[in-house]
C-alpha positions as CSV (number, residue, x, y, z in Angstrom):
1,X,0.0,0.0,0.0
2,X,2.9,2.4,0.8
3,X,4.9,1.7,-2.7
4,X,1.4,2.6,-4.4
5,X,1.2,5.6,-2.7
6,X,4.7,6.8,-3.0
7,X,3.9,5.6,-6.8
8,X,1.0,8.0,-7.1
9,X,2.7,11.2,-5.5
10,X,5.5,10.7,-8.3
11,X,3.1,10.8,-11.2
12,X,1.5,13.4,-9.3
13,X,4.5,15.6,-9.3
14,X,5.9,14.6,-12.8
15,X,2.7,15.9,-14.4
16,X,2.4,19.1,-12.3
17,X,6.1,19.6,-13.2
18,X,5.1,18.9,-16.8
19,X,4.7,21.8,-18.7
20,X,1.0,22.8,-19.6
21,X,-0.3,24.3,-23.0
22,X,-1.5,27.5,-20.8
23,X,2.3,27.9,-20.0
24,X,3.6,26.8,-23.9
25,X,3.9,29.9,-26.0
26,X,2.5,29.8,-30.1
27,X,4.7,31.7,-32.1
28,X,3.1,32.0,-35.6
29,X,4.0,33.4,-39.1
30,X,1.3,33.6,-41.3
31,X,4.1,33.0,-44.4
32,X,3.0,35.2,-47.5
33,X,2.5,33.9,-51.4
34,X,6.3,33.6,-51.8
35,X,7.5,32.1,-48.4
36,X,6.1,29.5,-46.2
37,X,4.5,30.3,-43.0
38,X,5.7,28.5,-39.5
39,X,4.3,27.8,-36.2
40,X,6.7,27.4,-33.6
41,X,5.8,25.6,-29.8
42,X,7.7,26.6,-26.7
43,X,7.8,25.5,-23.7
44,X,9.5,27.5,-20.3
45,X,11.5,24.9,-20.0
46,X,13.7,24.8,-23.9
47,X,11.4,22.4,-25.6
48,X,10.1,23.6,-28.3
49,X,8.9,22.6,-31.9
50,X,8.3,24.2,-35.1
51,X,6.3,23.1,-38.1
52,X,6.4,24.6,-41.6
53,X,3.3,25.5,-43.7
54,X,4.2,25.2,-47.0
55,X,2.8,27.3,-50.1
56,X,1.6,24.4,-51.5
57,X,1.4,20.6,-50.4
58,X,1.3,18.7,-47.1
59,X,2.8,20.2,-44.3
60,X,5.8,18.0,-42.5
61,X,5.9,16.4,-38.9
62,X,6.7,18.9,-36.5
63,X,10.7,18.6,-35.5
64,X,12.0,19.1,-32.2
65,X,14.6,21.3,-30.8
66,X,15.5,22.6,-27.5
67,X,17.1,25.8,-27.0
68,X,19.4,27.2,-24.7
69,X,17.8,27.8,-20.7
70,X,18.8,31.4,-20.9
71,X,17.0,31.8,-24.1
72,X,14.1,30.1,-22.8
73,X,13.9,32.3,-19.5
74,X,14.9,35.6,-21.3
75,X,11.4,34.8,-23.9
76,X,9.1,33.4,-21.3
77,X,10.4,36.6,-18.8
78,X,10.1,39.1,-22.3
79,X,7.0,38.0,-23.0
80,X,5.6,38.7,-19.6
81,X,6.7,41.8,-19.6
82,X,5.2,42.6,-22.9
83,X,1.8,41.6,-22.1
84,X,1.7,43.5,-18.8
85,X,3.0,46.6,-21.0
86,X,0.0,45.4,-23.4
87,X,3.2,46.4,-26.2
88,X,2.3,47.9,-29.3
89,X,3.7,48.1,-32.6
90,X,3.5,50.6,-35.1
91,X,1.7,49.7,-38.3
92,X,3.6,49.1,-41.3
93,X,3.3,48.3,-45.3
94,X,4.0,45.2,-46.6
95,X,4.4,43.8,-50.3
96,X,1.2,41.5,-50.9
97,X,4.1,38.9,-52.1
98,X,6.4,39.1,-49.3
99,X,4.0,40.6,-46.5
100,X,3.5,38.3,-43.7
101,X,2.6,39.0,-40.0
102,X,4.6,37.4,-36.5
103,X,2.5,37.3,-33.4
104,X,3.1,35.2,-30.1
105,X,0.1,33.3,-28.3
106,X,0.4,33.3,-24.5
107,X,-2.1,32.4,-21.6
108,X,-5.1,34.0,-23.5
109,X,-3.0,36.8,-24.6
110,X,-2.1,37.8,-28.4
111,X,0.8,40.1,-29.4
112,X,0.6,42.5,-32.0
113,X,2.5,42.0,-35.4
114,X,5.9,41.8,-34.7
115,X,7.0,41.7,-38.0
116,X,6.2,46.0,-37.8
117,X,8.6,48.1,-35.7
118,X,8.0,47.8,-31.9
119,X,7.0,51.1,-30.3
120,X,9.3,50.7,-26.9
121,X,11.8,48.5,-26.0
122,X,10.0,46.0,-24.4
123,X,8.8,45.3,-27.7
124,X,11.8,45.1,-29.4
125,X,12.8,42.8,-26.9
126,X,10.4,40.2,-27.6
127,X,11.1,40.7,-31.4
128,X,14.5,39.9,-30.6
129,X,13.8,36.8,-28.8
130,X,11.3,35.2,-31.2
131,X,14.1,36.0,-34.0
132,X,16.4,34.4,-31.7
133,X,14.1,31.0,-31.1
134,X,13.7,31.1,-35.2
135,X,17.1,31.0,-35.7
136,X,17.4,28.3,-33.3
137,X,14.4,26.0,-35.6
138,X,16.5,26.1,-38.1
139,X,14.3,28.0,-40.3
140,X,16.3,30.8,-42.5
141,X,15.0,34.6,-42.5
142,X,11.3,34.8,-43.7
């Protein structure tokens, strides 16, 4: 009776340690008529995943990766930060070929397009990051 109980208290802590999707962050680029979109999944802890949208076909598995802690902390602590600031961007033109819009999902919360300048430096900060995490998908400039 004891082991099943010590048994249940560790799943019980492995899944309250386990990230949740309120804590995961969505980053998403819509992708344009002449480059592929991407959704990107991160979690506080490094794990992430990214998935491609291409143009035209099927889109592939999502792959894996796992970035750096420090990267992980700076977003999730960035992207706190921002929503509290409720950050704004400041609108901007874009080419109906190459035009595309980059906003991060988080707890309920929405960014603005941060594919247009950032109006403050908290802003810019999270622009910084999510270029950062891109980089580290593997996926090229868009």
């Amino acid at each position: 009776m004891l082991i099943r109980a010590t048994l249940v208290a560790a799943l019980t802590i492995a899944v309250c340690g386990a990230a949740t999707p309120s804590d995961q962050a969505t980053i998403v680029n819509s992708g344009s008529t002449n480059s592929a979109g991407y959704t990107i999944v991160v979690s506080p802890d490094g794990k992430a995943s990214v998935s491609v949208a291409p143009r035209t076909g099927v889109a592939a598995a999502p792959k894996s990766f796992t970035l750096a802690t420090a990267t992980a902390t700076r977003f999730f602590n960035d992207l706190a930060a921002a929503r509290k600031a409720n950050i704004a961007t400041v609108p901007c033109m874009k080419s109906a070929s190459f035009g595309s819009t980059t906003k991060v999902t988080w707890q309920g919360w929405t960014s603005p397009d941060l594919s247009c300048p950032a109006k403050d430096a908290t802003g810019d900060a999270l622009t910084s990051d999510v270029d950062a995490i891109r980089q580290a998908s593997g996926i090229g400039n868009p």
